[in-house]
C-alpha positions in Angstrom: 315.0 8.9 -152.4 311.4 8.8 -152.6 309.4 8.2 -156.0 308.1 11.8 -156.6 311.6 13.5 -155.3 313.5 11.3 -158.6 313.5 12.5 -162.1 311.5 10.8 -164.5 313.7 9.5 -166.3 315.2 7.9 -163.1 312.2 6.2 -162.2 311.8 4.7 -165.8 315.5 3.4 -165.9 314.8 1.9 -162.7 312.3 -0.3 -163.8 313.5 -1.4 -166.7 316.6 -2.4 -164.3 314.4 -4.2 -162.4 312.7 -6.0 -165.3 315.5 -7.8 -166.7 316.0 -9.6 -163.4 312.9 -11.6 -164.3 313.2 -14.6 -166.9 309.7 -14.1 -168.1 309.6 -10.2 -167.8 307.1 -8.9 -170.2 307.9 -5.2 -172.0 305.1 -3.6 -171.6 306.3 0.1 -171.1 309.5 0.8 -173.3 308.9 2.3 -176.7 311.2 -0.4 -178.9 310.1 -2.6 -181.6 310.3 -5.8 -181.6 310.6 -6.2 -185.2 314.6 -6.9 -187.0 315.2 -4.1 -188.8 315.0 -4.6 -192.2 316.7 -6.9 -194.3 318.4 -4.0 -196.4 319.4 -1.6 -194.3 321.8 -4.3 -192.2 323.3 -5.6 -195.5 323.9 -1.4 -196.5 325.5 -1.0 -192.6 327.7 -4.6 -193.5 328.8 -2.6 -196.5 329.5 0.7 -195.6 331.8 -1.0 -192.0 333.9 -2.9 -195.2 334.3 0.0 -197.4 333.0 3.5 -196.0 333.9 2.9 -192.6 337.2 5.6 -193.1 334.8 7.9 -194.7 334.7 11.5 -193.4 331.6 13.6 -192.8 330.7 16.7 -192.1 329.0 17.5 -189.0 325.4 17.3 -190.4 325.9 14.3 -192.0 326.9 13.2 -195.6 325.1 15.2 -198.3 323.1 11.8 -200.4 321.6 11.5 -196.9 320.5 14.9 -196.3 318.6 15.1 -199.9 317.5 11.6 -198.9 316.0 13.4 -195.4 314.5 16.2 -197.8 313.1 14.0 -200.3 311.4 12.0 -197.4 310.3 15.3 -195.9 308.7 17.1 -199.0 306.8 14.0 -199.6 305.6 12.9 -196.2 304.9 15.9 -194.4 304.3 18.4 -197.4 307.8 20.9 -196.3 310.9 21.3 -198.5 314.1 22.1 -197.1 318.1 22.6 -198.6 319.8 19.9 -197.7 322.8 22.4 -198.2 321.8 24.1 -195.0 318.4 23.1 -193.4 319.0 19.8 -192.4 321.0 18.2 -189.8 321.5 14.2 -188.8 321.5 13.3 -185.3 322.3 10.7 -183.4 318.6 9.9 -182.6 316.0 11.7 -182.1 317.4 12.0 -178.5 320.5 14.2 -179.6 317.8 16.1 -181.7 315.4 17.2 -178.9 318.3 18.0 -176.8 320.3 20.6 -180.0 316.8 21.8 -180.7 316.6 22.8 -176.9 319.9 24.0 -176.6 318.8 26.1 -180.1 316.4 27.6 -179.0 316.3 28.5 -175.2 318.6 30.4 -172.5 319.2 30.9 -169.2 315.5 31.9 -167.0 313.6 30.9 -170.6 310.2 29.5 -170.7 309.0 26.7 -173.1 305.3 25.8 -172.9 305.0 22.0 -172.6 301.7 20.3 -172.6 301.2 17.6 -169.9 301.9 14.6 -170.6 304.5 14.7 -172.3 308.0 12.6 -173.1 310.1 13.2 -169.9 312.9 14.0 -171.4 312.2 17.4 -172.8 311.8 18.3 -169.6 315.8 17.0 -168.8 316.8 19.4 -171.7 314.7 22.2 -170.9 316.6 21.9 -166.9 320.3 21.4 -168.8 320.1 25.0 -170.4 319.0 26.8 -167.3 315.5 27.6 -169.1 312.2 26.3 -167.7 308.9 24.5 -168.3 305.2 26.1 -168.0 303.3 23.2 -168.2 299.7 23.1 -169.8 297.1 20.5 -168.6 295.3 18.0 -170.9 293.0 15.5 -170.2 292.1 11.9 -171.0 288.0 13.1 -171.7 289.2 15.4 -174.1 291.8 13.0 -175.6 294.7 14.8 -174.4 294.0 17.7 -176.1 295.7 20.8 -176.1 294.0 23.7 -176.0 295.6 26.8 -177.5 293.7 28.8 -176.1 295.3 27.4 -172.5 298.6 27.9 -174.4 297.6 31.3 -174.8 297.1 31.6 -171.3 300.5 30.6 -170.0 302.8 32.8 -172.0 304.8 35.0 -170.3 307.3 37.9 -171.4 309.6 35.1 -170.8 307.9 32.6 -173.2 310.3 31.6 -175.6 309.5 28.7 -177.3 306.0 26.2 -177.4 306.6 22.7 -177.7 304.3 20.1 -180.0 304.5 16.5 -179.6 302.0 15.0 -182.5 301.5 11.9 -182.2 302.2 13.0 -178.4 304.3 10.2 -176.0 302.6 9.3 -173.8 299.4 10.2 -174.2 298.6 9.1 -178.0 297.1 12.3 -179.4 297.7 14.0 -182.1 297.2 17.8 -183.2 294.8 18.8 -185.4 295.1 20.8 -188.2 293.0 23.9 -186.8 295.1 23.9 -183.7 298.4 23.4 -185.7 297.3 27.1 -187.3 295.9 28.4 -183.8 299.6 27.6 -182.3 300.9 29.1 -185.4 299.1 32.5 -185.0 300.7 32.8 -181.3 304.0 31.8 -182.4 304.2 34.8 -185.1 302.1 36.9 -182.4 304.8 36.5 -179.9 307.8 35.9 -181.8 308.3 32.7 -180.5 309.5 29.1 -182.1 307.9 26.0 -182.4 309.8 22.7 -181.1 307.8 19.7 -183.0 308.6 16.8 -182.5 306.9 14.2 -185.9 308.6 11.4 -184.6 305.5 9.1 -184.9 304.0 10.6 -188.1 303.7 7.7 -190.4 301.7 6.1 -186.8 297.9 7.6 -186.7 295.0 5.4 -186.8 291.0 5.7 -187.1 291.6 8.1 -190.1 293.4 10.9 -188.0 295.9 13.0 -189.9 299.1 14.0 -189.3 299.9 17.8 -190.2 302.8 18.9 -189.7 303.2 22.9 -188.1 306.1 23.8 -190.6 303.7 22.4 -193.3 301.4 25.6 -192.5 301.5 29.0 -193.9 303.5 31.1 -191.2 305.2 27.7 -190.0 308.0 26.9 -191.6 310.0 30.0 -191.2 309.6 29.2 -187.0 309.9 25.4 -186.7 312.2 23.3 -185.6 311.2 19.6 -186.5 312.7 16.5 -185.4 312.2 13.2 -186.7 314.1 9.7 -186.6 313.9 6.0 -188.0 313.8 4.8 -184.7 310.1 3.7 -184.4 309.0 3.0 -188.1 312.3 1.2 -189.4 312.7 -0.5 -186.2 316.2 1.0 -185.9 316.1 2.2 -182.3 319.4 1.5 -181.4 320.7 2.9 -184.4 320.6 6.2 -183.3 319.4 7.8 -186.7 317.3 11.2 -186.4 317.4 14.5 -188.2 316.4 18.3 -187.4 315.0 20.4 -190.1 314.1 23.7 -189.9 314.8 27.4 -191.3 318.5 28.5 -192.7 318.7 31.1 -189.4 317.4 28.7 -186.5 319.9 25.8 -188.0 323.0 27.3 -188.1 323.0 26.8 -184.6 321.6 23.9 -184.4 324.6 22.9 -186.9 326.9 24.5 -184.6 325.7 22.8 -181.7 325.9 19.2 -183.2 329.6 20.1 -184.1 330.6 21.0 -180.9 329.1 18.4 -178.6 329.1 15.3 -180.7 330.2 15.9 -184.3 328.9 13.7 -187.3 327.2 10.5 -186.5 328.7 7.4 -187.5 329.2 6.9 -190.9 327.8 3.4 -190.7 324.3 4.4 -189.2 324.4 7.4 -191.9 324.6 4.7 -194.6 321.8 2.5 -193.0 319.1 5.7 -192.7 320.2 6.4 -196.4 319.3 2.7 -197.5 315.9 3.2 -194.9 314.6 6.1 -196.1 315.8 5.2 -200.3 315.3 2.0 -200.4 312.1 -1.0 -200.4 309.4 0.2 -197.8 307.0 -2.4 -198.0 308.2 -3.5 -194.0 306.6 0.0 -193.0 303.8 -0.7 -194.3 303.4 -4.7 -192.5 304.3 -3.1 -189.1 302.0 -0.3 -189.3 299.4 -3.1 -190.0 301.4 -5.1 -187.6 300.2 -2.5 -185.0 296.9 -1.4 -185.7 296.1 -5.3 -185.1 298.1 -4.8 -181.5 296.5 -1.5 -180.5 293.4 -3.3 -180.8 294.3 -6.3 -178.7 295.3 -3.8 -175.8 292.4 -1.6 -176.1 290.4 -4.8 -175.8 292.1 -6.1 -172.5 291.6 -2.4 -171.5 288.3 -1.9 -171.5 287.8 -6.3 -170.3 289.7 -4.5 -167.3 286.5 -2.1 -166.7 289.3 0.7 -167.1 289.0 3.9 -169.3 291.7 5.6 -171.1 292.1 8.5 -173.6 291.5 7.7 -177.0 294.8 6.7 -178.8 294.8 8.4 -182.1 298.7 7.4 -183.4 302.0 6.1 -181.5 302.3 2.7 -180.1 301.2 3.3 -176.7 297.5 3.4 -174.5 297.6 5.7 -172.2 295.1 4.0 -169.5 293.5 5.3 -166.2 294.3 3.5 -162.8 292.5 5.8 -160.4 290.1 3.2 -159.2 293.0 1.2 -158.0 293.7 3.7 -155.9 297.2 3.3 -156.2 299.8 5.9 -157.4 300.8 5.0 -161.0 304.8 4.1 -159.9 303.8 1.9 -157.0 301.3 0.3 -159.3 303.9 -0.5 -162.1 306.4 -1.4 -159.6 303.8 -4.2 -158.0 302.6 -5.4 -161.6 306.4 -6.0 -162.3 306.8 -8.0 -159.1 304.2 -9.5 -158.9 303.5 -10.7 -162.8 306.5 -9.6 -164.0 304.4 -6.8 -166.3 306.8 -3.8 -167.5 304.4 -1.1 -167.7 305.6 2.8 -167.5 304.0 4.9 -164.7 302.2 7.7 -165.7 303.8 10.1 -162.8 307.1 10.0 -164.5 305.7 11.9 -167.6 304.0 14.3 -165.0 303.4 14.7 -161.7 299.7 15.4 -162.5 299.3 11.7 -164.3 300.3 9.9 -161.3 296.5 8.0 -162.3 297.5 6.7 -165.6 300.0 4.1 -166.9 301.8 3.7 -170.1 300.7 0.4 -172.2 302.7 -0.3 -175.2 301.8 -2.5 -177.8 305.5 -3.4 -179.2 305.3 -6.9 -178.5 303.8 -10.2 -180.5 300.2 -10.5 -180.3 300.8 -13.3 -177.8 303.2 -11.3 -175.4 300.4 -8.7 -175.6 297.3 -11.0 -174.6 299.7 -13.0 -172.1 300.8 -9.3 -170.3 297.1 -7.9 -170.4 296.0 -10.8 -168.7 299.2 -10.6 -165.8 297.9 -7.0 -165.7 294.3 -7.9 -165.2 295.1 -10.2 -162.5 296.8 -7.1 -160.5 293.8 -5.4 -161.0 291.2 -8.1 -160.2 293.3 -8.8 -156.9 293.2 -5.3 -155.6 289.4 -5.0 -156.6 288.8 -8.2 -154.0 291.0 -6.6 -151.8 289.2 -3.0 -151.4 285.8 -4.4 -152.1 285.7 -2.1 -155.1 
């Protein structure tokens, strides 16, 4: 099967396959932490398998940890929900996209889905039957999108618009003014909004994170995941949560019932000691990464390469067009030849096929040792084309 005839998701998996064949494989493409989780929450999992591990729960998840969720929530991103019955725990955000999906669209559905975006959405969207109008963004806008492009796309089938902030893979993040703008269409057009605030607590240079359900007219239409994946380094946990209005979750809460029922108790017990115990760690990763995202934009631009401004997440998302190569051969001849794990671009979209996904999840080391690997790729084809 050629590269642009597999899913996305295929050609990421098949990297990553490929990777772990190599001794000295650098990661620069998956978006795991390389930090332990913390000290706390392993010694509240150790305690929870020795005396909680019998423990029933109910489909959404044990009640301490839902008022933990909507503490968490009402403080960080400025929403307050029941935990009675406006909050739901997942088993990562993965299960959470895919109910809030399932929640929301049916058979010949539309969702509008700005380009790039995380590949999987797309798998969901093509497991209900619905289906994806894309909207373009570009790196010399920052990856932008522009509502009034949003606008443009809706159809009478429009049933949903979809907003990744911090956005994987391309680093942006929604400002408040188009938060409201999406929020004026949404009521316009009866439709819901799908955020994803996965990367929140992530934003750098003094951007802010809003939240759409934060907004007047949002909260009564979003659906909002979120997880402990990336800033509790927990991402094989498999902690998330949805939140959202009484009337959009009571699907959601059937959903989770039906295809998976409650999460294990032990992970439940680890997000509650995450989200109610010590958070100093979050606050020495985040520094942790702000001194990595500088060592990659660094290498970046020592490359002669331009790339959209990353405003929050862990990733750069960087242009390869003068290589001249598509962005999946190019990863897949950085990992052979240097043994650089770096995520193609054309697996987010087939209109990114330029750009590839650099994350900066590794030590500072790793990072300047990779960058240089990928720098040598580059240099070679340079002499090699004369460019």
């Amino acid at each position: 099967m050629s590269n642009k005839a597999k899913r996305g998701t295929e050609i990421l998996y098949g990297l990553i396959g490929e990777a772990r064949q190599y001794d000295d494989a650098i990661i620069l493409g998956r978006g795991d932490p390389d930090f332990d989780t913390p000290a706390h929450i392993i010694d509240a999992a150790r305690h929870a398998m020795e005396h909680s591990s019998g423990e029933a729960s109910p489909p959404e998840g044990i009640l301490p940890l839902r008022r933990a969720i909507s503490d968490r929530v009402a403080r960080r991103n400025g929403v307050v929900y029941d935990p009675a019955d406006e909050i739901v725990f997942t088993n990562g955000g993965q299960e959470a996209l895919m109910l809030m999906i399932a929640a929301t669209l049916a058979p010949g559905d539309e969702i509008i889905v700005p380009e790039p975006n995380y590949n999987t959405y797309k798998d969901a969207v093509a497991f209900v039957g619905a289906s994806v109008v894309s909207v373009k963004t570009s790196a010399e806008q920052a990856f932008r999108t522009d509502p009034a492009e949003v606008r443009a796309a809706l159809t009478a089938r429009t049933k949903a618009i979809l907003l990744v902030s911090p956005n994987n893979p391309a680093a942006s993040v929604i400002s408040r003014a188009d938060q409201e703008a999406f929020i004026a269409i949404a009521r316009e057009r009866g439709l819901v909004l799908i955020a994803d605030d996965i990367y929140d607590v992530l934003t750098y240079d003094g951007i802010e994170h809003v939240s759409a359900a934060s907004l007047p007219g949002g909260r009564e239409r979003t659906l909002t995941l979120n997880a402990l994946s990336k800033t509790y380094a927990m991402t094989g946990w498999r902690t998330g949560w949805v939140t959202g209005p009484a009337d959009l979750m009571a699907t959601v809460r059937a959903l989770k019932a039906g295809v998976s029922g409650p999460a294990s108790i032990v992970a439940q017990y680890a997000a509650l000691a995450a989200l109610t115990g010590p958070q100093d760690e979050l606050e020495r990763m985040r520094s942790a990464y702000i001194e990595r995202r500088r060592i990659v934009l660094d290498a970046v631009k020592a490359m002669g390469l331009s790339f959209g401004q990353p405003q929050g997440g862990q990733f750069v998302f960087v242009d390869v067009s003068e290589t001249g190569m598509d962005s999946v051969e190019l990863a897949q001849k950085v990992l052979r030849e240097e043994h650089v794990l770096a995520y193609p671009g054309g697996a987010f979209s087939p209109d990114m096929s330029n750009f590839v996904r650099v994350t900066f999840l590794q030590s500072e080391d790793k990072l300047r040792d990779g960058m240089a690997r990928f720098k040598r790729v580059v240099d070679d084809i340079r002499r090699t084309t004369g460019q």
